[in-house]
C-alpha positions as CSV (number, residue, x, y, z in Angstrom):
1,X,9.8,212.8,83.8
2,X,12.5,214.5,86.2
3,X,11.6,216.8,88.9
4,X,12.8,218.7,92.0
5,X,10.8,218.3,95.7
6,X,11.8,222.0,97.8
7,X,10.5,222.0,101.4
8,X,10.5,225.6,102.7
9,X,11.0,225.5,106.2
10,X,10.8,228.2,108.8
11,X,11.5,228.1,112.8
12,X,9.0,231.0,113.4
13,X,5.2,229.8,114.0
14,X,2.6,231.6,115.9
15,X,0.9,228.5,117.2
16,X,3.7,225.9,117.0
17,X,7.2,228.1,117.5
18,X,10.2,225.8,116.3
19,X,7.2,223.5,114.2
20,X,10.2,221.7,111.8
21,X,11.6,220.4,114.8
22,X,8.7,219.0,116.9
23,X,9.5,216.0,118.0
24,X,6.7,212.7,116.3
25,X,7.6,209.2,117.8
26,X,11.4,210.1,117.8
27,X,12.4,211.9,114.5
28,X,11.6,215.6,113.3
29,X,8.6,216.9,111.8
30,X,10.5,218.2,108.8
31,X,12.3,214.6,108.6
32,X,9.1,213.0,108.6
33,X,7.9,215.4,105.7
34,X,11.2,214.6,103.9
35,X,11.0,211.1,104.4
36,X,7.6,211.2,102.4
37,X,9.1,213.0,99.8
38,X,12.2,210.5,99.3
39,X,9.4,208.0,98.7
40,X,8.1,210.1,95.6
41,X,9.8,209.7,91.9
42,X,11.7,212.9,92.5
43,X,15.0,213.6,91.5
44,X,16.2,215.5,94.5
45,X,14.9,216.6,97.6
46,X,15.6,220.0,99.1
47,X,14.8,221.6,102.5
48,X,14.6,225.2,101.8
49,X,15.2,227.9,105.1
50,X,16.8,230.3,106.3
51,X,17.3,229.0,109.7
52,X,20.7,227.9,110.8
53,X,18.7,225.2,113.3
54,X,16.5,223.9,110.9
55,X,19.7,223.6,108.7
56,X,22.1,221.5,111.1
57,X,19.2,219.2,111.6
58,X,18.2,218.5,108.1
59,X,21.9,218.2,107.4
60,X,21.9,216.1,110.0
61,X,19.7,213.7,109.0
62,X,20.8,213.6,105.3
63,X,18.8,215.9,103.8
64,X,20.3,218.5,101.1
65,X,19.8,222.2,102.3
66,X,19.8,225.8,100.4
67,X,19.9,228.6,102.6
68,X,17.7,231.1,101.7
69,X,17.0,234.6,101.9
70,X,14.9,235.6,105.7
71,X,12.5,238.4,104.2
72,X,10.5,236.2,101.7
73,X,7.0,236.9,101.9
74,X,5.9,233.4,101.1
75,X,7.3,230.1,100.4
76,X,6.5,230.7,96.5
77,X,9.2,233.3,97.2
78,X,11.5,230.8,98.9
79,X,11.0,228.7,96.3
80,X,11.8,230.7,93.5
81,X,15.2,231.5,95.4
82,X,16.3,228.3,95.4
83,X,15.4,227.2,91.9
84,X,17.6,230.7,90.5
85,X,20.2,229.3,93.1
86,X,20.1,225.8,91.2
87,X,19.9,227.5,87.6
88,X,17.1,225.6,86.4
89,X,15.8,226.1,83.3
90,X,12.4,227.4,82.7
91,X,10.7,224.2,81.7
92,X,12.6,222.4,84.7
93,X,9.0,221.2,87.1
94,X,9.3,222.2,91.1
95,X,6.7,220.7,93.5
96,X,6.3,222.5,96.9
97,X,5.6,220.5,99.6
98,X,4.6,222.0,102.8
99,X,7.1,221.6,106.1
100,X,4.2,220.2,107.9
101,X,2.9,217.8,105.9
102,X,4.0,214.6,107.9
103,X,1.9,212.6,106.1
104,X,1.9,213.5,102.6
105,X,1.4,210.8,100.3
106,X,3.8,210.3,98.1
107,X,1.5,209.3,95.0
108,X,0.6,212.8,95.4
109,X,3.6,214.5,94.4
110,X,4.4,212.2,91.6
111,X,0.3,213.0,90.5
112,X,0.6,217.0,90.8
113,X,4.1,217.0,88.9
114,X,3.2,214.5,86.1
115,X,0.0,216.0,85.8
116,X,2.1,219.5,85.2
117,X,4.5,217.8,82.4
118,X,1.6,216.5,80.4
119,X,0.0,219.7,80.5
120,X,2.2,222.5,78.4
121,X,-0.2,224.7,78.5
122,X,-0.1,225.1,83.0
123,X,2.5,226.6,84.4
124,X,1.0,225.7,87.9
125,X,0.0,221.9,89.0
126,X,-2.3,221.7,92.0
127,X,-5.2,218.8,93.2
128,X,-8.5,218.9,95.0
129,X,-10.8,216.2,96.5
130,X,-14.4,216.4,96.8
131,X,-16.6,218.1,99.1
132,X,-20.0,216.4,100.4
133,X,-21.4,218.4,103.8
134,X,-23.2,221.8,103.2
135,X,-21.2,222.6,106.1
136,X,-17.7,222.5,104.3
137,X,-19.0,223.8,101.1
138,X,-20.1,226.7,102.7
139,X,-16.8,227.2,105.6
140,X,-14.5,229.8,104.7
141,X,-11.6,228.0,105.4
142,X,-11.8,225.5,103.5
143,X,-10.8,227.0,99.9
144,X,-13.1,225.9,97.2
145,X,-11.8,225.6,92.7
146,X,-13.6,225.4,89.9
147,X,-12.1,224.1,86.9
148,X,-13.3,224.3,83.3
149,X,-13.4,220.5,81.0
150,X,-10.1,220.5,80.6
151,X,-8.9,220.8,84.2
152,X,-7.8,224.4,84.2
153,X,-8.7,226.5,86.9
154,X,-11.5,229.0,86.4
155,X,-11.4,230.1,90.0
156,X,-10.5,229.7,94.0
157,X,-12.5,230.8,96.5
158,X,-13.7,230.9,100.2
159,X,-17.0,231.5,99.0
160,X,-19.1,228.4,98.0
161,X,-19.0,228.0,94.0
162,X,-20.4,227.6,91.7
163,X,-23.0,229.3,93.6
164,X,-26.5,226.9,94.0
165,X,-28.8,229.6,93.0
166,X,-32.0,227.2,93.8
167,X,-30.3,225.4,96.7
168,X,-28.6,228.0,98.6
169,X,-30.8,230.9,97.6
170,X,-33.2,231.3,100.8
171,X,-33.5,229.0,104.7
172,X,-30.8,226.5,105.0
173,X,-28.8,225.5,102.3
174,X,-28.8,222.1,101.2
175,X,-26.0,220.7,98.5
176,X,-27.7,220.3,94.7
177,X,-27.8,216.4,93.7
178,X,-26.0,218.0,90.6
179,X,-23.1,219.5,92.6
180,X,-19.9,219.0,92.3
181,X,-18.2,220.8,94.9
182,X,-14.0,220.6,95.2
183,X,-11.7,221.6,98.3
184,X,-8.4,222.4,97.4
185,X,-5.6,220.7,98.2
186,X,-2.1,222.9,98.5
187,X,0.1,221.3,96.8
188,X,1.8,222.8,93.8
189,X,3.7,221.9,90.7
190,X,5.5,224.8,89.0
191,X,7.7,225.3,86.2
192,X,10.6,227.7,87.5
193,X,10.1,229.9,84.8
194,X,6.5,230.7,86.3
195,X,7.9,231.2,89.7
196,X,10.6,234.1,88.2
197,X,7.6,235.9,86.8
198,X,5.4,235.1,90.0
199,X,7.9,237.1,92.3
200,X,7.9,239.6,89.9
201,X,4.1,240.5,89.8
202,X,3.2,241.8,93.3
203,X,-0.2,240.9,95.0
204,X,-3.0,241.1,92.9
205,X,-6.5,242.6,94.4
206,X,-8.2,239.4,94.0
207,X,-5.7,237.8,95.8
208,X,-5.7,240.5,98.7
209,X,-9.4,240.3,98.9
210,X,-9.5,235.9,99.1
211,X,-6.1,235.6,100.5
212,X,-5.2,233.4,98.1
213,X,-1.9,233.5,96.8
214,X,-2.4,231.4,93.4
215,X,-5.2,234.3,92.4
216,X,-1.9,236.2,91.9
217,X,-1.2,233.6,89.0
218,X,-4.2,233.9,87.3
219,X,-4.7,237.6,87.4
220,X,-1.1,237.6,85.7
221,X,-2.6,234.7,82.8
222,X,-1.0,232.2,83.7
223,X,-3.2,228.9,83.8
224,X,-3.4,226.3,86.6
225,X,-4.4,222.9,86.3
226,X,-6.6,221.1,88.6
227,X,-7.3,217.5,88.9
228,X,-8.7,215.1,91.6
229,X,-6.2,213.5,93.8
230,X,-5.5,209.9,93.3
231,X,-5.2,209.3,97.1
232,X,-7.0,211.0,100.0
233,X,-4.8,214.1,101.5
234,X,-4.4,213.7,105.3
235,X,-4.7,217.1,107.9
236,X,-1.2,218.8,108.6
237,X,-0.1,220.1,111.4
238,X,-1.5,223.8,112.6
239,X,-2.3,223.4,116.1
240,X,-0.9,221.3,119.4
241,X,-4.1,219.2,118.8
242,X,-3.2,218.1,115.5
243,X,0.6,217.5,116.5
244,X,-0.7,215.0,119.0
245,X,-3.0,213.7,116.8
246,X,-0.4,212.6,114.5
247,X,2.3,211.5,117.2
248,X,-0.3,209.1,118.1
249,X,-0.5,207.7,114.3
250,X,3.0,207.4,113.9
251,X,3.6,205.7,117.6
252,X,0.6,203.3,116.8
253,X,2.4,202.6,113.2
254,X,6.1,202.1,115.0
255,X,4.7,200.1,117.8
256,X,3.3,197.8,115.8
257,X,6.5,196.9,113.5
């Protein structure tokens, strides 16, 4: 199985401005995500952005760059610039991995993009893990799927589903002995033919009304499969909290080698 790893990477952050290059325990945040990647079965490894900083520092550390386009929407849109740019074929599989993803197993992108090849019928690859507080099933941030037996997507959602009719229905909600509640995890497997037709479609309602890009995806036809991750998916970076959190795990790990 060969595949392609494309980082989109972009200097602007509200929270975190310049967020690729935050320093953690003496090497970039985006070398630290790329790092990760190098470790997967990829075949190549490419930072997406359209940011000449961003660029002379991932060239800098070795890391193959395509300059990209700076009005993309999204990173899907990124993402599809770059595969045209590499004239992949359609059946050619392209994992996104987040620029602040630090700590990013690497079993998981091997999982999501094997898990796309054996699956013709998916044009999209993603993973969840499962849910077992009330209190996350029910927290709108935390995106919830449902997938049918044969690990295609029915739906995403902020809302908690499938909806507990008997233990959710009236005082406070308790999780059903017979639930089986999964978070979503975002990382995706495509095959670039999806992501020519994906730039093509426009926001969707549904996806407008979740903000959830992949309801784009389905509202199109196109099927996504789901399974559980093989390794536990650790918090990226979003805040100054969680970028000290981390610099702390990686000085612990280097101070100890």
């Amino acid at each position: 199985m060969e595949y392609s790893v494309i980082i989109p990477a972009r200097y602007a952050s509200t929270r975190l401005p310049g967020k690729p290059l935050l320093d953690i325990a003496g090497k970039t945040m985006l070398q630290r995500v790329w790092e990760r990647c190098g470790e997967s079965g990829a075949q190549q490894v490419i930072v997406a952005t359209d940011d000449d900083r961003i660029a002379a520092a991932a060239t800098g550390f070795g890391a193959e760059v395509c300059m990209t386009s700076p009005d993309h929407a999204s990173g899907t849109d990124r993402l599809q610039e770059v595969a045209a740019k590499l004239r992949l074929g359609d059946d050619a599989i392209v994992v996104n991995v987040q620029g602040d993803e630090p700590l990013i197993p690497p079993a998981l992108i091997e999982q999501v993009a094997a898990n796309l090849a054996r699956n013709p019928q998916a044009g999209i690859a993603t993973l969840s893990e499962p849910l077992e507080r009330i209190e996350e099933v029910m927290n709108p941030n935390i995106v919830k799927v449902v997938a049918d037996r044969d690990g295609l997507a029915l739906y995403f959602s902020r809302a908690p589903i499938p909806w507990a009719r008997d233990s959710f229905g009236g005082g406070a909600p308790e999780l059903p002995a017979s639930g089986n509640y999964q978070r979503h995890i975002g990382i995706y497997a495509y095959r670039a033919g999806l992501l020519h037709q994906f730039v093509e479609w426009g926001p969707a309602a549904v996806e407008n009304t979740e903000c959830l890009e992949q309801l784009r995806a389905m509202w199109n036809g196109a099927r996504i499969h789901v399974a559980p991750a093989v390794e536990s998916m650790p918090g990226g970076v979003d805040t100054a909290e969680d970028l000290e959190r981390i610099r702390g795990l990686f000085a612990g790990e280097e101070g100890g080698e």
